[in-house]
N, C-alpha and C positions, 0 to 999 in steps of 0.2 A: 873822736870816741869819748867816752863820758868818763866820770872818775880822775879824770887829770889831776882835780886840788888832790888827790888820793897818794901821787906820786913824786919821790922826794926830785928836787930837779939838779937837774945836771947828769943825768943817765943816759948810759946809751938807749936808742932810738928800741933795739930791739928787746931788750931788758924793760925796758918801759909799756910798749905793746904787751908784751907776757903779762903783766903785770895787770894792766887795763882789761884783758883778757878774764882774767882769774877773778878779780871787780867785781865785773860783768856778767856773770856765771848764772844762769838762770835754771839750770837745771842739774842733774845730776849725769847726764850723760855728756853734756859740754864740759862737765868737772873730769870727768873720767880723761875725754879726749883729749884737754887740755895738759894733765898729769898726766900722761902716756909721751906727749909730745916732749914735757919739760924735764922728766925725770932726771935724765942721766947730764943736764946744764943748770940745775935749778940750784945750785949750791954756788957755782959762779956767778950766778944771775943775782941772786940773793946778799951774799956776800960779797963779793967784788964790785958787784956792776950796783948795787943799789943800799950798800953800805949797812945792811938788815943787823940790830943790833939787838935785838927785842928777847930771843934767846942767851943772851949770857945777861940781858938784864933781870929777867923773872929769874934764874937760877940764883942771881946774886941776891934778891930778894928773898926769895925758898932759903937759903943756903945760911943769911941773916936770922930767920927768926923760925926754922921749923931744927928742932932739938936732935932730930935721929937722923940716920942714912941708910940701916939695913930694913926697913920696910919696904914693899913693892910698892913702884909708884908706874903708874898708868898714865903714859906719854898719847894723849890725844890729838886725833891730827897731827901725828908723827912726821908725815912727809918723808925726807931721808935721812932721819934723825940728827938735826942739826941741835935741837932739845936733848936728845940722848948725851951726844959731845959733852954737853955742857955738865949734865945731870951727874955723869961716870967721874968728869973731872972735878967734882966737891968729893966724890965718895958714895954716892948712889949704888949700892951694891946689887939692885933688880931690878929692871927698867923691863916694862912689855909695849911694845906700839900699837895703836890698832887709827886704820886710816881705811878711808875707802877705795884707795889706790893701791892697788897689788903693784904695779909701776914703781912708784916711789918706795913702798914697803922695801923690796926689793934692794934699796939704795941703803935703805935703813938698818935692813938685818945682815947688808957689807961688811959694815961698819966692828961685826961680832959685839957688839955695847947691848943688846936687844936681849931676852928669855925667851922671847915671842913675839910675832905678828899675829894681830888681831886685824882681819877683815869682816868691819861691821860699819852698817850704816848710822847716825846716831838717832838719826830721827828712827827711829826703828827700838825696840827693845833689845839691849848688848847681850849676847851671848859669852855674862860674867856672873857669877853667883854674887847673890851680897856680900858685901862686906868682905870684899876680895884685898880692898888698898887700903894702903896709907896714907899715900896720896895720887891724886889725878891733876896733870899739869898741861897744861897745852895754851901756844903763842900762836898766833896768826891764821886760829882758827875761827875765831869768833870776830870776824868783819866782813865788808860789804860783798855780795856773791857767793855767802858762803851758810854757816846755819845762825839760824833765830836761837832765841831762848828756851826755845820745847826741850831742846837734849837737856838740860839738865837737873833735872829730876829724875834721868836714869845714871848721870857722872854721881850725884849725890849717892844713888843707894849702893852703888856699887863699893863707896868708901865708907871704911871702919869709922866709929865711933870714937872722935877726938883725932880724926883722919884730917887731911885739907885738900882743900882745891885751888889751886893754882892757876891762873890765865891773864892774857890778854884780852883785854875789847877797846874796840876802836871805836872812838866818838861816834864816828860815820853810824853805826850801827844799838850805842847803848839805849838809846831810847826805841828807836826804829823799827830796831828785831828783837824789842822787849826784854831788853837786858835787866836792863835799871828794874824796872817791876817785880822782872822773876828773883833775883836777888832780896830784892824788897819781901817777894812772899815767902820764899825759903828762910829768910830771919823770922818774919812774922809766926812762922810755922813751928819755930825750933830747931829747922834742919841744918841752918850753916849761922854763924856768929864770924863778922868780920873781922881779921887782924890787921890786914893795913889795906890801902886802897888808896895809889900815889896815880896822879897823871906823869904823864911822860912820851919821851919821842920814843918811837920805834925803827929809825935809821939814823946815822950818824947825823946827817945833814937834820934833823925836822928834832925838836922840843915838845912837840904836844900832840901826840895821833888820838892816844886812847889813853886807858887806863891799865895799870898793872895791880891785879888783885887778890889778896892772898885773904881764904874763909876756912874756918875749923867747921868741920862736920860736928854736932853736937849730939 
């Protein structure tokens, strides 16, 4: 199955297939399936079994250089809020999820860390007024199997003015699914101004996946 260089080694055999799975993702309804299936392991799979560290590294990042804690921040691609965890333990005082998986949500709004689940597609127009956050954060949503660069020119409007945006992207994907570019035009634009933008590993085992990026809404 394809995507292998994608997975850190030394994993179990099944933690691994998931993983290749989720890659591999070609549509929106093999997204669904596959988060229906994983839901209620995907925290042992992630954490344990594949040493996923990328969540308490963005937050240490966020937590480094953005000034406040009681504005609402918009957890994208929530999944079972292993973001949230991290967000609540700086002092995050409003965390809202919004994922296309009611499955995972599910896991997420367990947790009591949440205000709200948001079930919205991104590629789609969010069902959020402007200028609702302070900031919009989301890890291991923006790589290979998953969404391109279109969402975010609706994560921008949805954040206040002097807002940031927060994420992960994986090499696999920066050029590919038009990261690097829409980045490029949202500066170009006036919309987002970078604050830091470091490589790094996304699981214990691995040094260099993606990128960890932190932009002030302008």
């Amino acid at each position: 199955m394809a995507h292998d260089e994608l997975i850190p080694q030394g994993v179990d055999e099944h933690d691994a297939d998931l993983l290749r799975r989720a890659y591999a993702l070609r549509d929106q309804a093999e997204g669904a399936e596959l988060y229906r299936e994983w839901a209620r392991t995907y925290d042992r799979t992630m954490l344990d079994g594949l040493g996923y560290r990328s969540p308490t590294r963005l937050t240490e990042q966020f937590a480094r250089l953005v000034p406040w804690r009681d504005q609402p921040v918009l957890d994208i691609g929530c999944g079972t809020g292993l973001l949230g965890v991290e967000l609540a333990a700086i002092g995050v005082t409003t965390i809202d999820g919004l994922d296309l998986s009611a499955s995972m949500m599910d896991e997420a709004m367990a947790r009591g860390l949440y205000r709200t689940a948001i079930a919205a597609d991104l590629l789609q127009p969010l069902p959020i007024a402007d200028a609702s956050y302070g900031a919009a954060i989301s890890t291991g949503t923006f790589t290979s199997g998953h969404l391109g660069a279109d969402c975010l020119d609706e994560i921008v409007r949805v954040l206040r003015r002097g807002g940031f945006l927060s994420c992960t992207v994986h090499h696999a994907v920066w050029d590919a699914l038009g990261f690097g570019e829409a980045f490029a035009r949202l500066e170009t634009a006036g919309d987002l101004a970078p604050v830091e933008i470091v490589e790094g590993g996304f699981y214990e085992t691995t040094t260099d996946d993606g990128r960890y990026c932190l932009y002030r809404r302008t």
